[in-house]
N, C-alpha and C positions, 0 to 999 in steps of 0.2 A: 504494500500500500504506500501509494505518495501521498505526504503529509506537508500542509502548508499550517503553521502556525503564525497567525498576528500579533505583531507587541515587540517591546526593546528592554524590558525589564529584568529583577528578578523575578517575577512570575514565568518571566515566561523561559527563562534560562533554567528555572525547574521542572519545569513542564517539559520544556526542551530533553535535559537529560534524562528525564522519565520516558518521554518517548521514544529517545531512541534506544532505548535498554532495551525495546520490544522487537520479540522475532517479526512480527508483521508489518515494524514500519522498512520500509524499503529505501524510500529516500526523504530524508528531513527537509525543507527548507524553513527558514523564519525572515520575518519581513517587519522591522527592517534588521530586527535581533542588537546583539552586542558581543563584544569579544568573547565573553564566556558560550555565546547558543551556536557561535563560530567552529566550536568544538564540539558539539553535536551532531553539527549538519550543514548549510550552506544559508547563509545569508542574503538577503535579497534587499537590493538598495529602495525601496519603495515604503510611502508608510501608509501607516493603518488606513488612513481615509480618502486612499489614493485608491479608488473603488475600480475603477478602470485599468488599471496595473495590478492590482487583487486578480480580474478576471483574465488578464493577457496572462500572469503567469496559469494559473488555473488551466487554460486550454495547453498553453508551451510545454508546459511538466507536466498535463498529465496528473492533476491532483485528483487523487478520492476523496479526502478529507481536508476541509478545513478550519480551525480554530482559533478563535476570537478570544486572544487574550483582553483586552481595553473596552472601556465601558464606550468609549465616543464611536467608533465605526458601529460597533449593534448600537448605539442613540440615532444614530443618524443612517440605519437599515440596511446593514450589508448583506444581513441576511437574505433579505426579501430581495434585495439586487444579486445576488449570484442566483439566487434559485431562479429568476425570471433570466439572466444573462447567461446562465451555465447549464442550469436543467436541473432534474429531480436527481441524477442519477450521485451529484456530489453531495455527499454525508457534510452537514456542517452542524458545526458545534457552539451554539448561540442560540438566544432566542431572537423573535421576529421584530420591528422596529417598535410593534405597536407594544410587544410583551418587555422589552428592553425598556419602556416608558416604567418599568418600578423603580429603575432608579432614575432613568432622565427627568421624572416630575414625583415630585417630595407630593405634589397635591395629588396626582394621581394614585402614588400607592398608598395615602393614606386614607382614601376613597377606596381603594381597594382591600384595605385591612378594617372599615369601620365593614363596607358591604358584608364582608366572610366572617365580623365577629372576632379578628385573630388579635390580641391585647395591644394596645400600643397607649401614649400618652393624649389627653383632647389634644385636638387644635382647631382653630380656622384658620382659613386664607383670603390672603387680602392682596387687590391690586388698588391700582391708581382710581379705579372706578369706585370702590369703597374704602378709600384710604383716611377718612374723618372715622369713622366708622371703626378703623382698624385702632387709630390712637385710643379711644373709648375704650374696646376691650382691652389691650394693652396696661391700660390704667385700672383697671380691674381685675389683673390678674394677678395672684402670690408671686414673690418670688423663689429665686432667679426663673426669668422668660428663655426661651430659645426660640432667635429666630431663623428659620431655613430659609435659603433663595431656594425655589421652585426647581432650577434646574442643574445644569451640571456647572461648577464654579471648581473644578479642579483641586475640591475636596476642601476648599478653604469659604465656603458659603455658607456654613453654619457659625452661630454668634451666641453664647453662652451672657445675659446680662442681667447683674446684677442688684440693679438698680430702676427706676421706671422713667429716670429719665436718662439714661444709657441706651434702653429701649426704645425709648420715642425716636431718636436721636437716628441709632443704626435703622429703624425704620425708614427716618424719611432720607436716608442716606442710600437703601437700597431703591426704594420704590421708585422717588423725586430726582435722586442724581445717580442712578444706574454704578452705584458699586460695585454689583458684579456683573455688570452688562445687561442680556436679555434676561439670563438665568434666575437677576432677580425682580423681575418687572413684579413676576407673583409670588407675594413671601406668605411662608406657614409659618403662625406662630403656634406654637404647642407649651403646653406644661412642663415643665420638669421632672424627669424619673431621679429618684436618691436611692442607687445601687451600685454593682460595678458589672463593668462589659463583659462582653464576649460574641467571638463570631462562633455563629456555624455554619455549616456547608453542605449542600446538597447537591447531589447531580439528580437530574431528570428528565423521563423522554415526555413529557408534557400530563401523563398520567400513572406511572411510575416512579419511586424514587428510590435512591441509596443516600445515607447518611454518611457523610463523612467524616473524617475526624476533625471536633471543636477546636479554637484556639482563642488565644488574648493578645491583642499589638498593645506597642507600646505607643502612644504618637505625641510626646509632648518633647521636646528637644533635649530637656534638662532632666537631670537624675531627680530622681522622688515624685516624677511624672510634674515638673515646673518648666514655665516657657513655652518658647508659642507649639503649636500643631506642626504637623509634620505629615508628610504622606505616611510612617511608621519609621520607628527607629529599633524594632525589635520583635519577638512574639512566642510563644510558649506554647507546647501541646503534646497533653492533654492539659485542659483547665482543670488545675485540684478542686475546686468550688463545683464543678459541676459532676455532680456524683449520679447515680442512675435514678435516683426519685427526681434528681430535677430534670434532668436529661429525658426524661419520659413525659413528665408536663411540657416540656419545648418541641416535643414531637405530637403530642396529643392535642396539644392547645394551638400551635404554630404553623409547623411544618406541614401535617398532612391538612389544616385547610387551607396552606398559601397552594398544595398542588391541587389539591379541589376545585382553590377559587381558581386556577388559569384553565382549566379544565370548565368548571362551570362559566367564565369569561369568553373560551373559544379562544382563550390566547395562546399561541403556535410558541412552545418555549421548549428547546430540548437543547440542557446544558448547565451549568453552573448558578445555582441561588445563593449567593451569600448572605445572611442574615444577621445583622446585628441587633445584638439585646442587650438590657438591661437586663438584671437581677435585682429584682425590688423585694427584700423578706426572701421569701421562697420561690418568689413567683418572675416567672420570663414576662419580658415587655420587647417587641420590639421599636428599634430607635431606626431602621434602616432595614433595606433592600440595595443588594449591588445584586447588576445580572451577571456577574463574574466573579472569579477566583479575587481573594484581595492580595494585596502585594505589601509588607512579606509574610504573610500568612500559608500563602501557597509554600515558601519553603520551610516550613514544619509539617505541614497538613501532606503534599506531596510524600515525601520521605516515611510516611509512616504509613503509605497504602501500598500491600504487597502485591499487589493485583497487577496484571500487565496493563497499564493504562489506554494504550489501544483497543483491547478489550473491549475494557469500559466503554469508551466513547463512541465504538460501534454498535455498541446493542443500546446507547444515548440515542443514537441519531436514527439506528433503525426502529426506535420505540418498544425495545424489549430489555428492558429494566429489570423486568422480574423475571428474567431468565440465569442472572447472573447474581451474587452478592459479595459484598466486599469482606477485604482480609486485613485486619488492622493491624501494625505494630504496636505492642502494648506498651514500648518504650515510649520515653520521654524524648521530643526533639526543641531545638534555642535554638533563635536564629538572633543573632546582634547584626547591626546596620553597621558600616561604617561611611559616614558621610563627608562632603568636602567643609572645609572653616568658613561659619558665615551661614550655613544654610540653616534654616528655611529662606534667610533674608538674602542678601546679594552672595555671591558665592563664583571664583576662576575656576577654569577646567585648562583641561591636557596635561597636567601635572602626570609623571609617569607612576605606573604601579608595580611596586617589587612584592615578593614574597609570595605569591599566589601558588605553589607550589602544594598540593594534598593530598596525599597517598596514603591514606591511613583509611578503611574503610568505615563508614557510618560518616567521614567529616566530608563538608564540601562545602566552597568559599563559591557564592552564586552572584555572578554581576548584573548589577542594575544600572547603574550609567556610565559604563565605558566603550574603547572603542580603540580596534588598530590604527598605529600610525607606523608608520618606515618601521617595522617588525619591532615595536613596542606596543605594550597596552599601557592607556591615559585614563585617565579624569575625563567624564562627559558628561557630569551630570550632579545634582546636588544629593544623593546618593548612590554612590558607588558601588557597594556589594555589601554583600554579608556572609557573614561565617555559622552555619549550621551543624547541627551536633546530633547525634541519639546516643542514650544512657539510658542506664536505668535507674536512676533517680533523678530528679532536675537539678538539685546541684552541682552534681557531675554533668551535665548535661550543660551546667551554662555555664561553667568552668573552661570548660574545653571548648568550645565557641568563644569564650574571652580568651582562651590562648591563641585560639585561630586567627582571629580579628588582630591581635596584637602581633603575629608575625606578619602583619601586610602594612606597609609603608607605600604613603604618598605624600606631596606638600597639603600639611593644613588639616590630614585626618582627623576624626573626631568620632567618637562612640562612648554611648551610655553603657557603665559598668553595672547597671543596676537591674537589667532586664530581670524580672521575675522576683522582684525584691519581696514584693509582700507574701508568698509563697515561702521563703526560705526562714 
């Protein structure tokens, strides 16, 4: 089987190496990939929303399969564009543009989780058309508020405020002067949950699912989880908090009616659910919908599915789910980030990378923004990679990830020592 994977990340340099472990993939490419997916398979100079170079390679290679690592090409329906430009006969791993809208609109899937009954926080939404309206409620509400832009803000669209006139404030900052562009023309404001995170993960062929294994990012820059947001600085799995009575109310209460509702919606979704919750008391709340794998969650969650992953995602795409089931590592896998100096704020690249070197099996240093130059790997990005572990306990387990991390030198490196602190 020819496999075309979308995405330049760590997600997808785990995905990457998971694929190609498999006797059935035949030929890898990733588009546009990075040094690390470079070692996989073959890289393809094209990016994700270059829809019309998706589909030239698609015919040139010869692809049976393809997979949509990043939320923006499924927001903006690549799905629906290869099946109409390529035909039924290529397996692709994504949902359709309209089922991709759980996370491209905060107001849609939360319209979609009051319809199914599935727990989440109140909220209403507000645009410019009832933006008097919106301040009123606003000033009515407990604190702290959260307010969501509507759409995709590249993960930095949500606003945690303290105060109600913080909130008034980032209101008309989103609505009146387009803070985050279109994204927040329509802001959700919602309640506050007082718990602590966790993703979970599910593959599905639109009415079937497997569970895959849970985990925790870290995404706040500063150790003791202080300082701004981060696309993730780290992440842990299994979650110790989530033990099998909660882990059963998230599947009972959650997960089989988010596949009901796309099933009872008619929406074409066959592929990756990420679910973000809360832990309120005993009880799951979600806070979030991504229609893909998160990043770097995939590289603890990957690593601990023994299952040939091409498998999987041919009985995903051919809608036979429950033909197969999954095979979990009971170990503990850490993944620590190491990021360039400066980021999330301003931050230089091509700085070269030493020490990538990992021969030891269970460890693997997975790139997220690099990239060949004249037979070097550089700095490309405001995260660069991370070092990944399995043990069998998690402080060995994040031990040996902080070793990993600590033998790879670049100008400016930087990583939180504290991944998994409240656990240990």
């Amino acid at each position: 089987m020819n496999i075309l994977l979308l995405g330049s990340g760590g997600r997808e340099h785990a995905l990457a190496f998971k694929l190609s472990q498999s006797p059935l993939c035949k030929k890898l490419f990733i588009a546009p990939g990075n040094a690390g997916t470079a070692q996989c398979g073959t890289n393809k100079p094209f990016a994700t929303t270059d829809f019309e170079a998706v589909k030239r390679c698609c015919i040139n290679e010869a692809i049976d399969m393809v997979i949509v690592g990043p939320e923006e090409p499924l927001v903006n329906g690549i799905v629906d564009f290869l099946k109409d430009e390529v035909g039924d006969s290529l397996l692709i791993i994504g949902p359709s543009k309209e089922a991709a809208q759980l996370e491209g609109s905060k107001a849609f899937a939360k319209a979609f989780m009051q319809r199914h009954n599935i727990p989440t926080a109140a909220y209403k939404e507000f645009t410019s058309a009832n933006f008097e309206e919106g301040i009123s409620y606003l000033k009515s509400r407990t604190l702290p508020i959260v307010l969501k832009a509507d759409g995709l803000a590249a993960g930095k669209g949500v606003i945690i405020c303290q105060n109600h006139i913080e909130a008034i404030s980032e209101f008309e900052l989103m609505i009146q002067r387009s803070k985050f562009g279109e994204a927040g023309k329509k802001v959700v404001v919602e309640d506050f949950l007082r718990g602590i995170e966790l993703s979970v993960f599910v593959l599905t062929d639109g009415k079937n699912y497997l569970l895959l294994p849970e985990a925790k990012d870290y995404k706040r820059v500063g150790e003791g989880d202080t300082g701004l947001n981060t696309g993730g600085m780290g992440a842990i799995s299994p979650v110790p908090f989530a033990d099998e009575a909660f882990m059963q109310k998230v599947i009972t209460k959650i997960v089989e009616p988010t596949v009901q509702g796309l099933q009872k919606d008619g929406l074409d979704y066959k592929g990756f659910v990420f679910i973000g919750l809360m832990k309120v008391g005993d009880e799951p709340f979600v806070i979030e919908y991504n229609c893909r794998m998160g990043d770097p969650e995939t590289e603890v969650v990957v690593p601990r599915i023994k299952n040939d992953l091409v498998e999987l995602l041919t009985a995903t795409a051919n809608g036979m789910l429950d033909t197969v089931s999954i095979n979990v590592d009971p170990r503990f896998a850490t993944t620590i980030v190491a990021v360039s100096g400066g980021y999330p704020d301003d931050y230089q690249k091509g700085f070269e990378i030493e020490g990538l070197q990992v021969a030891v099996q269970d460890q693997h240093i997975f790139h997220m923004g690099t990239k060949e130059a004249n037979g070097k790997i550089i700095t490309n990005g405001g995260r660069v990679l991370c070092a990944t572990a399995l043990a069998n306990d998690l402080d060995e387990a994040i031990n040996t990830s902080r070793d990993l991390i600590e033998e790879v030198e670049f100008e400016g490196k930087y990583f939180r020592r504290d991944i998994g602190f409240e656990f240990l």
